[in-house]
N, CA, C and O atoms as a GROMACS GRO file, in nm:
protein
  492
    1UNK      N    1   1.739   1.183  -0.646
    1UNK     CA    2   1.696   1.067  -0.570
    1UNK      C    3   1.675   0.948  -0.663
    1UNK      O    4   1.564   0.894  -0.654
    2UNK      N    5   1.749   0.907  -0.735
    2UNK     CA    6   1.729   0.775  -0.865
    2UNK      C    7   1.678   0.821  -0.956
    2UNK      O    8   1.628   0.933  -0.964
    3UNK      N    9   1.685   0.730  -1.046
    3UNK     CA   10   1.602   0.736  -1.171
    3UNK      C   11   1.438   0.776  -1.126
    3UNK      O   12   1.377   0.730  -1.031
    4UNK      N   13   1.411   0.832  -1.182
    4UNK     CA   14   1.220   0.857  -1.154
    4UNK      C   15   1.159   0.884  -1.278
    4UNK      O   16   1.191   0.956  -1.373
    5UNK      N   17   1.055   0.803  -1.253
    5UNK     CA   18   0.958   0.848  -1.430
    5UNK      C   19   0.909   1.015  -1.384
    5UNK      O   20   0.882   1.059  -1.272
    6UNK      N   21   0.910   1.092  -1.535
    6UNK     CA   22   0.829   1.195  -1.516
    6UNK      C   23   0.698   1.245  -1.433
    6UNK      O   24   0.681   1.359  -1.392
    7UNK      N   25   0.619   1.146  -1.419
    7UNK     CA   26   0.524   1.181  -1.383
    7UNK      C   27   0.429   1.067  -1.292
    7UNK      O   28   0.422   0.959  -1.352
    8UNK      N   29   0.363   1.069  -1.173
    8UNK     CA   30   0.302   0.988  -1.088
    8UNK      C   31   0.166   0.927  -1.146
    8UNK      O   32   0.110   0.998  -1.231
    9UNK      N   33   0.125   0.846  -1.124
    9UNK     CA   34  -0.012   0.778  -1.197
    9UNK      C   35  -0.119   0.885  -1.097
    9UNK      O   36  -0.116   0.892  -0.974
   10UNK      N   37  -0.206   0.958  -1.185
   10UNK     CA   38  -0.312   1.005  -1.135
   10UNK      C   39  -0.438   0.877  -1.041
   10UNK      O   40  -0.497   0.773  -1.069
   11UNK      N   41  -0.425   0.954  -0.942
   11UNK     CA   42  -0.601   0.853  -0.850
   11UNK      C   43  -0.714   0.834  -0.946
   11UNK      O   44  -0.723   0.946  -0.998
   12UNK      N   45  -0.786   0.774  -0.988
   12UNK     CA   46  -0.922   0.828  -1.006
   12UNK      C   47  -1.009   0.818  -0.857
   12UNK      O   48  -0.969   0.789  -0.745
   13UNK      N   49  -1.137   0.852  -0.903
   13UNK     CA   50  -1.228   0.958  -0.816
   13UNK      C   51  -1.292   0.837  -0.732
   13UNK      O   52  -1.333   0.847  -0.616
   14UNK      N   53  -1.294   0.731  -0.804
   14UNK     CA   54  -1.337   0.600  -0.740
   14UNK      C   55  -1.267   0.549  -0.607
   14UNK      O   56  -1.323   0.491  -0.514
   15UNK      N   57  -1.122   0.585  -0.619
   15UNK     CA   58  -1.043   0.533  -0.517
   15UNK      C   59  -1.022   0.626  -0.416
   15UNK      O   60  -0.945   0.593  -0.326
   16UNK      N   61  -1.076   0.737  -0.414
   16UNK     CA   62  -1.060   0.851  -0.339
   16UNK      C   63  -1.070   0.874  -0.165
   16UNK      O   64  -1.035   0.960  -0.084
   17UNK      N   65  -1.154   0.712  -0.166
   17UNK     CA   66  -1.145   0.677  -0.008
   17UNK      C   67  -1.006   0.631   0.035
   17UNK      O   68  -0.988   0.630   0.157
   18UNK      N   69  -0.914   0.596  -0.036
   18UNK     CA   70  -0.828   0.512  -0.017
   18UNK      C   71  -0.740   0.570  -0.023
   18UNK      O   72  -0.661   0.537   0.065
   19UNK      N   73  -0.700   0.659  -0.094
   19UNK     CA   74  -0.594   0.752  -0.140
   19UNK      C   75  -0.454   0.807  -0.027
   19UNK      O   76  -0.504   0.880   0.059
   20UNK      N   77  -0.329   0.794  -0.010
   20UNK     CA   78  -0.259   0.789   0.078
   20UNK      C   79  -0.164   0.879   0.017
   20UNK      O   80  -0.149   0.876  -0.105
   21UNK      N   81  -0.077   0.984   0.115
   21UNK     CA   82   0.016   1.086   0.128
   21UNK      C   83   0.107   1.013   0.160
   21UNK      O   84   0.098   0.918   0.237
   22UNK      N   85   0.232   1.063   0.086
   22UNK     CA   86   0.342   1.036   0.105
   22UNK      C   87   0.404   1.121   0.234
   22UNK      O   88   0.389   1.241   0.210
   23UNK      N   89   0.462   1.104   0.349
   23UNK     CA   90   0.495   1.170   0.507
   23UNK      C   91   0.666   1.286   0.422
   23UNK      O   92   0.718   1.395   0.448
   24UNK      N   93   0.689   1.188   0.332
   24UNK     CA   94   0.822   1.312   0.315
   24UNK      C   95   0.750   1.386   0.206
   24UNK      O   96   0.726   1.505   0.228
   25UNK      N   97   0.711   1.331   0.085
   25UNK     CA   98   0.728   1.398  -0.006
   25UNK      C   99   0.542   1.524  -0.075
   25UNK      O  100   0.524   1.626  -0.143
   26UNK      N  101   0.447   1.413   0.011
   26UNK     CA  102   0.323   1.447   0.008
   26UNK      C  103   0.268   1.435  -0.108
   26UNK      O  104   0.167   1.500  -0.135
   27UNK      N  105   0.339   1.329  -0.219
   27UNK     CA  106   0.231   1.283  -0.347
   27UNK      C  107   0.102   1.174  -0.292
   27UNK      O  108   0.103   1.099  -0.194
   28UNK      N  109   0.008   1.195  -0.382
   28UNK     CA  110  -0.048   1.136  -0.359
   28UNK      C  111  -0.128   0.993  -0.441
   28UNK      O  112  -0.166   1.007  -0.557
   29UNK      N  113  -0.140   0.906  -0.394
   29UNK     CA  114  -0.120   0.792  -0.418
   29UNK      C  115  -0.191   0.663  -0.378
   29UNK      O  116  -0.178   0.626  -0.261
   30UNK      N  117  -0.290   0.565  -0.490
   30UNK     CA  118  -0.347   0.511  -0.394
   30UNK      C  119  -0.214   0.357  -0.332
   30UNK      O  120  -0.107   0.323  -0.384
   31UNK      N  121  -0.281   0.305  -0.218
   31UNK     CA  122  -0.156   0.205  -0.207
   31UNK      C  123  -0.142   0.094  -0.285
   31UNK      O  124  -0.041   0.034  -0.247
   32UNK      N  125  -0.190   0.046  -0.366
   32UNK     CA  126  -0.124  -0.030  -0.496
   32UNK      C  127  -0.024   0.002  -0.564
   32UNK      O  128   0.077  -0.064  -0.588
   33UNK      N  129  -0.062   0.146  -0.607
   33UNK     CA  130   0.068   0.220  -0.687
   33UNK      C  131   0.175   0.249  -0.526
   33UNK      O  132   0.290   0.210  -0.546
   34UNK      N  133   0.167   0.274  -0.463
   34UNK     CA  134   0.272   0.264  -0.373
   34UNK      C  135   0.367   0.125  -0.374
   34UNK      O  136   0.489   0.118  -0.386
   35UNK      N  137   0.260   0.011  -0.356
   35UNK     CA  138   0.322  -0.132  -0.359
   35UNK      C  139   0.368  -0.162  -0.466
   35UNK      O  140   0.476  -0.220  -0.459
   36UNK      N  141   0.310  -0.136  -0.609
   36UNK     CA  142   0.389  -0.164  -0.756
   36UNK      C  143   0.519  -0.066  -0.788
   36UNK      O  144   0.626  -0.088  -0.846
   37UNK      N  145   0.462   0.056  -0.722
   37UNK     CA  146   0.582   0.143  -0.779
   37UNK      C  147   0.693   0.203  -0.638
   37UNK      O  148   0.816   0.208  -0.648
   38UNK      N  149   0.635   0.234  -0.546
   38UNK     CA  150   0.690   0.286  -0.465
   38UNK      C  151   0.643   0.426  -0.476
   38UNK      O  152   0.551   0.454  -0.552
   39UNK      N  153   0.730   0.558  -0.366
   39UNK     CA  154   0.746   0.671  -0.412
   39UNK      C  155   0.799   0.745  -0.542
   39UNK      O  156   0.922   0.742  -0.555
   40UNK      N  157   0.736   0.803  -0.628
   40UNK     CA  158   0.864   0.865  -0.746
   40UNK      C  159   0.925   0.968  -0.679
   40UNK      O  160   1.021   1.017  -0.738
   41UNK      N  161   0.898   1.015  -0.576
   41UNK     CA  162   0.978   1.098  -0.590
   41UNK      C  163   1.087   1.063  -0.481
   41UNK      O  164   1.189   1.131  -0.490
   42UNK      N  165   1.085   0.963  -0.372
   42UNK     CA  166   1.205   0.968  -0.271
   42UNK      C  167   1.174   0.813  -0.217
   42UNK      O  168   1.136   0.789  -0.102
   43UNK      N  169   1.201   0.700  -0.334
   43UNK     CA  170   1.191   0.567  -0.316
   43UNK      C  171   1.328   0.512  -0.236
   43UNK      O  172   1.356   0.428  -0.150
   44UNK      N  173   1.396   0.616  -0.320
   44UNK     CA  174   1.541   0.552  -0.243
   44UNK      C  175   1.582   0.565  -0.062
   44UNK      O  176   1.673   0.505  -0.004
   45UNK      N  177   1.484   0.662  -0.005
   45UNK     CA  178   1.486   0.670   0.108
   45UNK      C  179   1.348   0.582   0.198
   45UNK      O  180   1.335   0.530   0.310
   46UNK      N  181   1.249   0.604   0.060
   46UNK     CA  182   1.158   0.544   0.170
   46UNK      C  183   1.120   0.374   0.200
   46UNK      O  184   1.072   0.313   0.296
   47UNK      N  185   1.167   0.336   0.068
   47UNK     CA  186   1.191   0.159   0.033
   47UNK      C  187   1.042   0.107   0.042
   47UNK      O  188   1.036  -0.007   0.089
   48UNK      N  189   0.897   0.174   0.001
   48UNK     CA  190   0.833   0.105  -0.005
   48UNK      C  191   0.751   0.051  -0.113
   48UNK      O  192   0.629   0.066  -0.112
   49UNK      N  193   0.813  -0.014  -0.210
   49UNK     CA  194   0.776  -0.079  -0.310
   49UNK      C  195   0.731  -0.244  -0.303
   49UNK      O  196   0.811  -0.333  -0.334
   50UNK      N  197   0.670  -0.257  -0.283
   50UNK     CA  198   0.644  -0.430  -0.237
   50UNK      C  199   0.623  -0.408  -0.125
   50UNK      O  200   0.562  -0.509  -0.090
   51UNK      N  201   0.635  -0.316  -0.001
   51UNK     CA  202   0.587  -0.352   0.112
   51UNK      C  203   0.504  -0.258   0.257
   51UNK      O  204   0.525  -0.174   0.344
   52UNK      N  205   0.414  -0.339   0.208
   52UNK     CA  206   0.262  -0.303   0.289
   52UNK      C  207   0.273  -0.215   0.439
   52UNK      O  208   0.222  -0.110   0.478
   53UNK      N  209   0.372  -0.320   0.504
   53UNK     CA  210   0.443  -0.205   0.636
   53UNK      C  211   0.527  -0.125   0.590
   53UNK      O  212   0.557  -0.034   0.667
   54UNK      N  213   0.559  -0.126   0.528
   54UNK     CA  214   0.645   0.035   0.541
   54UNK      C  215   0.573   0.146   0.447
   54UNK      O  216   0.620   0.259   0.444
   55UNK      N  217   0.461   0.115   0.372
   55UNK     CA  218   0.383   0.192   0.320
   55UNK      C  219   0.305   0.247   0.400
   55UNK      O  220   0.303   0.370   0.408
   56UNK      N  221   0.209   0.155   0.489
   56UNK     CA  222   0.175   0.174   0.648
   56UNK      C  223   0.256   0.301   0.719
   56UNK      O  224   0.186   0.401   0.731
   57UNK      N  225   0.340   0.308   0.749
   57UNK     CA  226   0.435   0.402   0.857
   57UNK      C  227   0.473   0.524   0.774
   57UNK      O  228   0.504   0.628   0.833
   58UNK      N  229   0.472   0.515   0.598
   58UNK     CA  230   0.554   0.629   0.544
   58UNK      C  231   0.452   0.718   0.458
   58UNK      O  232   0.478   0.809   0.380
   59UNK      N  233   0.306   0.654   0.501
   59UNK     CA  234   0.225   0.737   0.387
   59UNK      C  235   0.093   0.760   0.517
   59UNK      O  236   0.097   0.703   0.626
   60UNK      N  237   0.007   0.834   0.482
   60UNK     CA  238  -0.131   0.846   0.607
   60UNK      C  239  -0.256   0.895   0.514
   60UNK      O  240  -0.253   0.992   0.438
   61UNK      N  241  -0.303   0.857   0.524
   61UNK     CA  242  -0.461   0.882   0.516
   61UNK      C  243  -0.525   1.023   0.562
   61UNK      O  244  -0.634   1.069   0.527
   62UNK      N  245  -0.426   1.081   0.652
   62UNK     CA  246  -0.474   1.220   0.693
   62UNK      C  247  -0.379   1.342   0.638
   62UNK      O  248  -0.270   1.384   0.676
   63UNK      N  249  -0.453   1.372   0.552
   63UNK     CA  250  -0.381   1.517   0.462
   63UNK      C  251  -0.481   1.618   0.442
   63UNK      O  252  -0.586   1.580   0.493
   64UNK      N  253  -0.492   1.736   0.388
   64UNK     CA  254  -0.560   1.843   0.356
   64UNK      C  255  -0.559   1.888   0.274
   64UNK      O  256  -0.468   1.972   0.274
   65UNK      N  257  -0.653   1.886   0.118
   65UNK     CA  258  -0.619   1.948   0.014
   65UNK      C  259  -0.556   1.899  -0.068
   65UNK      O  260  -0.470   1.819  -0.031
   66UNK      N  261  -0.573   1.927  -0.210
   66UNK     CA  262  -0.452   1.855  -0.308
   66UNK      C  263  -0.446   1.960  -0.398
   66UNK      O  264  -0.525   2.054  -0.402
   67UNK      N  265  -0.315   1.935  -0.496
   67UNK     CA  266  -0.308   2.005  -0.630
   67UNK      C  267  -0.272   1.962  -0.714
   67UNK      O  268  -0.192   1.880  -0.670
   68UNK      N  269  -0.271   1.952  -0.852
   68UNK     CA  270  -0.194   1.872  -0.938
   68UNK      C  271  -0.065   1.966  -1.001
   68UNK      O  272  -0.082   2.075  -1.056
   69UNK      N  273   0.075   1.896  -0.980
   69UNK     CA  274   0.157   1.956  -1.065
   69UNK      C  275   0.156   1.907  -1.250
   69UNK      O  276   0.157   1.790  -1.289
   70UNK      N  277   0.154   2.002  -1.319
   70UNK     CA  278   0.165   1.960  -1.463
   70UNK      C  279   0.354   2.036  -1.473
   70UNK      O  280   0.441   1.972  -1.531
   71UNK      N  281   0.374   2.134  -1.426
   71UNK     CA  282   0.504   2.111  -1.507
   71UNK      C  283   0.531   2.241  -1.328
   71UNK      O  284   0.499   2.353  -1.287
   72UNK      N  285   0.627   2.088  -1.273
   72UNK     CA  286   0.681   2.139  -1.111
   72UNK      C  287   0.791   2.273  -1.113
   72UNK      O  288   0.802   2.354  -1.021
   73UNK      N  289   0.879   2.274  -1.257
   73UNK     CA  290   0.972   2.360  -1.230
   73UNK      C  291   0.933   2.490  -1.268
   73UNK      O  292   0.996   2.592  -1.239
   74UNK      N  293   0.839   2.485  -1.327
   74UNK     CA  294   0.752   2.623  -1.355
   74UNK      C  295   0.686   2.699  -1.290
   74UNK      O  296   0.701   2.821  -1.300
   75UNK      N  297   0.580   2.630  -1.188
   75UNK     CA  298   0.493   2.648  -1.078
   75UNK      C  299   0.491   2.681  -0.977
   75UNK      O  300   0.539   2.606  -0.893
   76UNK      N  301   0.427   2.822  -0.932
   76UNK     CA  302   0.460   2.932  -0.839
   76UNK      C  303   0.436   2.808  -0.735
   76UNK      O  304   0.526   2.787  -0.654
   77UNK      N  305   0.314   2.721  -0.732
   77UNK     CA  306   0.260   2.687  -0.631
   77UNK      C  307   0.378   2.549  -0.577
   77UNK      O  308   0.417   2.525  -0.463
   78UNK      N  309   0.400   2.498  -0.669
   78UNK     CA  310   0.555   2.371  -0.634
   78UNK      C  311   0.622   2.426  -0.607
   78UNK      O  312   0.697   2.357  -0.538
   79UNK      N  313   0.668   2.553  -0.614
   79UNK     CA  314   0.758   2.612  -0.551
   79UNK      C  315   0.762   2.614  -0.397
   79UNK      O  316   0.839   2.567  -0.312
   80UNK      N  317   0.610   2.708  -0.393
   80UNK     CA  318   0.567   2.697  -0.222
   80UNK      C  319   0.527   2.607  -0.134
   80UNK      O  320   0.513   2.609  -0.012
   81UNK      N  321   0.505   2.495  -0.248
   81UNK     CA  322   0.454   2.362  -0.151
   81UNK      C  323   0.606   2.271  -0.143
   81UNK      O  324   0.604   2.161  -0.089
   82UNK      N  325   0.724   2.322  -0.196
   82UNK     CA  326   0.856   2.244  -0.221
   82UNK      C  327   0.858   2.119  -0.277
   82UNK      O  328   0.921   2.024  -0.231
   83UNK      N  329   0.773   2.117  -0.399
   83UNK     CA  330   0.750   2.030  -0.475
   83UNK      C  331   0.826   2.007  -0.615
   83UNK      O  332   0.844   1.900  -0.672
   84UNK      N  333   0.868   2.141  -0.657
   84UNK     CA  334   0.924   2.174  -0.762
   84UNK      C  335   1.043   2.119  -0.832
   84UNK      O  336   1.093   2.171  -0.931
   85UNK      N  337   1.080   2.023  -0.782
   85UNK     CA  338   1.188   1.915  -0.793
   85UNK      C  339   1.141   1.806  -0.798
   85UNK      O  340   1.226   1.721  -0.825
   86UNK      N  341   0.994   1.750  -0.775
   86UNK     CA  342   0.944   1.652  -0.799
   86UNK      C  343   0.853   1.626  -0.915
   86UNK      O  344   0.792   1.712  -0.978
   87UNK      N  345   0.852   1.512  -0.934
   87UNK     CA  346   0.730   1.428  -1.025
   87UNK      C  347   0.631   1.536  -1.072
   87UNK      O  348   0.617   1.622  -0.985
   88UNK      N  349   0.562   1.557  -1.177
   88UNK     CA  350   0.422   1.573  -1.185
   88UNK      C  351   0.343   1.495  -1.178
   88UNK      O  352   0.335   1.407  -1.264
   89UNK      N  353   0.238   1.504  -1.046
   89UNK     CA  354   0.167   1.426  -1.009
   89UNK      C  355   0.062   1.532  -0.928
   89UNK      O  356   0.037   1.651  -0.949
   90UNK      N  357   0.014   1.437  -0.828
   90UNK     CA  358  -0.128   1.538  -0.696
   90UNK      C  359  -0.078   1.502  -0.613
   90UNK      O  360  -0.056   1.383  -0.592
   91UNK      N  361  -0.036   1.625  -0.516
   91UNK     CA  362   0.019   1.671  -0.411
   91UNK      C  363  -0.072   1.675  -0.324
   91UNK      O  364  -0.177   1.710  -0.376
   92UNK      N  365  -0.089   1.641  -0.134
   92UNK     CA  366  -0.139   1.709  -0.079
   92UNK      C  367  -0.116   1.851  -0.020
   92UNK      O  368  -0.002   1.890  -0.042
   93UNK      N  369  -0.177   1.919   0.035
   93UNK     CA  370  -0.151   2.086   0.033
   93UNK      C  371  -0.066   2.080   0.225
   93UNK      O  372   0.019   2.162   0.260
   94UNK      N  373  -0.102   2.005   0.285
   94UNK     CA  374  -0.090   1.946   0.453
   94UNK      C  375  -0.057   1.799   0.448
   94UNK      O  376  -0.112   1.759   0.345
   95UNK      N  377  -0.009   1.720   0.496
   95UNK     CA  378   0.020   1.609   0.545
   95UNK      C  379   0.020   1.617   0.732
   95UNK      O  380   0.079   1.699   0.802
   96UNK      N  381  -0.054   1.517   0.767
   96UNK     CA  382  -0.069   1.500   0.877
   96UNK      C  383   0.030   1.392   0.941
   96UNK      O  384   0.020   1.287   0.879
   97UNK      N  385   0.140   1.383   1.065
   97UNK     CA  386   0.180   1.301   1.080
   97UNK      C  387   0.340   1.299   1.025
   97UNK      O  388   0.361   1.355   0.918
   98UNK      N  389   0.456   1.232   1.098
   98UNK     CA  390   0.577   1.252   1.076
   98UNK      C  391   0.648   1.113   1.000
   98UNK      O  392   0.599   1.006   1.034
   99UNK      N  393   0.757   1.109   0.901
   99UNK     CA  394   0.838   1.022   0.899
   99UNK      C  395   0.903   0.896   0.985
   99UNK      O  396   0.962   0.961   1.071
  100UNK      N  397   0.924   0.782   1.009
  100UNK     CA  398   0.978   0.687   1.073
  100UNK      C  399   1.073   0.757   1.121
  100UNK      O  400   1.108   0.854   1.055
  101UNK      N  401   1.142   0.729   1.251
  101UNK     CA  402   1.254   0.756   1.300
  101UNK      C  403   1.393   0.702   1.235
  101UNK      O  404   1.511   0.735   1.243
  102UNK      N  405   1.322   0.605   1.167
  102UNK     CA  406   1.506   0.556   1.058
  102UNK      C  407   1.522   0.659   0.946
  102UNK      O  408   1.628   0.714   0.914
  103UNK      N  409   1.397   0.679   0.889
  103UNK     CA  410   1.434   0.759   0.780
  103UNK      C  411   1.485   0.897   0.828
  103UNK      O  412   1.598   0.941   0.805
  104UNK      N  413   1.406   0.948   0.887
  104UNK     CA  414   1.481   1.093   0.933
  104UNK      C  415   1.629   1.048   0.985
  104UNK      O  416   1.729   1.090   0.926
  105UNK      N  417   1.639   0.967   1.089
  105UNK     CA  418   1.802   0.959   1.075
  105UNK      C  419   1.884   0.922   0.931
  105UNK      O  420   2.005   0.939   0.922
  106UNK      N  421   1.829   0.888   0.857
  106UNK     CA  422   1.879   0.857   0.731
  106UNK      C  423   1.944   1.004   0.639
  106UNK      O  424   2.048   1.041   0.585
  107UNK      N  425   1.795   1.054   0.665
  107UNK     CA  426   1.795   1.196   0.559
  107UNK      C  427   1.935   1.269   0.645
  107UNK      O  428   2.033   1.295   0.575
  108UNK      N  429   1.939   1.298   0.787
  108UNK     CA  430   2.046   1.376   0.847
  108UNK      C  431   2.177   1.318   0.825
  108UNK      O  432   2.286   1.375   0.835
  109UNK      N  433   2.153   1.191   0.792
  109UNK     CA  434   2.328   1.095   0.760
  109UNK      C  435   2.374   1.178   0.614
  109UNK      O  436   2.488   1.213   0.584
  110UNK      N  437   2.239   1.200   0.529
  110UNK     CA  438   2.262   1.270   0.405
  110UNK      C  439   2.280   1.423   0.373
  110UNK      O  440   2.304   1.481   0.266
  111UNK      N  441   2.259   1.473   0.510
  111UNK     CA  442   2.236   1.582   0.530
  111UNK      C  443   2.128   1.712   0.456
  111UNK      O  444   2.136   1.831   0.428
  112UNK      N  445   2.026   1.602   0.446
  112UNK     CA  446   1.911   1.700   0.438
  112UNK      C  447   1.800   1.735   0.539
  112UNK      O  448   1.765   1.644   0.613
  113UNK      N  449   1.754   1.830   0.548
  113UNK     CA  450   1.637   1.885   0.664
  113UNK      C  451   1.552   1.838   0.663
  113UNK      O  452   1.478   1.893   0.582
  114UNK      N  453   1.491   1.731   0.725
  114UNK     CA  454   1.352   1.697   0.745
  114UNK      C  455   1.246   1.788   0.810
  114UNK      O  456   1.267   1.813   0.928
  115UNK      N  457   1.137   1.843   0.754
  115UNK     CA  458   1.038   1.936   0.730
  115UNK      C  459   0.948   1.858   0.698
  115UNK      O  460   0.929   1.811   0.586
  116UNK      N  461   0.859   1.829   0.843
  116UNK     CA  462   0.693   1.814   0.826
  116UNK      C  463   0.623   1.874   0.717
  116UNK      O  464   0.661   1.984   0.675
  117UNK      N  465   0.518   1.810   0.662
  117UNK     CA  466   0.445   1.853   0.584
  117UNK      C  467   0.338   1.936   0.607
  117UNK      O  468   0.285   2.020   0.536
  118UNK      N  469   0.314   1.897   0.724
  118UNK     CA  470   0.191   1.970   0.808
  118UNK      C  471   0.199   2.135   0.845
  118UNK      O  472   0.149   2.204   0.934
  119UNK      N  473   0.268   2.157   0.758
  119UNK     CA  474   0.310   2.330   0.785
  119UNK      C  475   0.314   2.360   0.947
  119UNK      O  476   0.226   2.436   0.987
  120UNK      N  477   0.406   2.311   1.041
  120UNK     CA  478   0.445   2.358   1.135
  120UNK      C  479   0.513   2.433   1.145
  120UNK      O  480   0.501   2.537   1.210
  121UNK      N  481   0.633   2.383   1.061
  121UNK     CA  482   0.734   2.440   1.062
  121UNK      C  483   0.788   2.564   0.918
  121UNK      O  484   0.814   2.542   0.800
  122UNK      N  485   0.786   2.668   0.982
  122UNK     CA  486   0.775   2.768   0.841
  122UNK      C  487   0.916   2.828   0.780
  122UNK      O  488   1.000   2.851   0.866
  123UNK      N  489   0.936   2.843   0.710
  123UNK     CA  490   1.092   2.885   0.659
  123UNK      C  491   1.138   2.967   0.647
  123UNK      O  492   1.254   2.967   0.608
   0.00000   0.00000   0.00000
């Protein structure tokens, strides 16, 4: 999914009210670093770097749990959370809430499976 830096800017504990899930990818993130950086791990689909609405619609405030990846391709648990291809960064464990309707048509133009985060759907 593009170029991506290794690794996501950790939250601190201060911003922890604020803190926002990514709907595809479930890093977590407060929205500044969303607006300066975007997603690392799926910017190219979600386009929200600079902008406030579409950070709005592609990230939520309602998640469950977090973890930190230190090294994703190693990690039983990135494995099971399907993280393991992404960034090291803090994951939520649940994401509440679905993708925009463009992007999911996007991802199927690319032909990948869009899979809630919210563990509905099991594999």
């Amino acid at each position: 999914m593009g170029s991506t830096p290794l690794s996501a800017p950790i939250p601190n504990q201060a911003r922890s009210k604020h803190l926002r899930a990514c709907l595809l990818c479930s890093i977590i993130q407060t929205p500044i670093d969303f607006r300066r950086n975007g997603c690392p791990n799926c910017e190219d689909i979600m386009q929200m770097k600079g902008s406030p609405d579409r950070i709005q619609a592609c990230t939520t405030t309602h998640f469950d749990g977090s973890i930190a990846v230190v090294d994703p391709e190693k990690s039983w648990v990135a494995r099971w959370q399907r993280t393991n291809k992404y960034v090291r960064g803090v994951y939520a464990i649940t994401v509440k809430g679905r993708i925009p309707e463009d992007v999911e048509q996007e991802l199927e133009v690319q032909g990948i499976k869009y899979r809630p985060r919210d563990q509905t759907e099991v594999d």
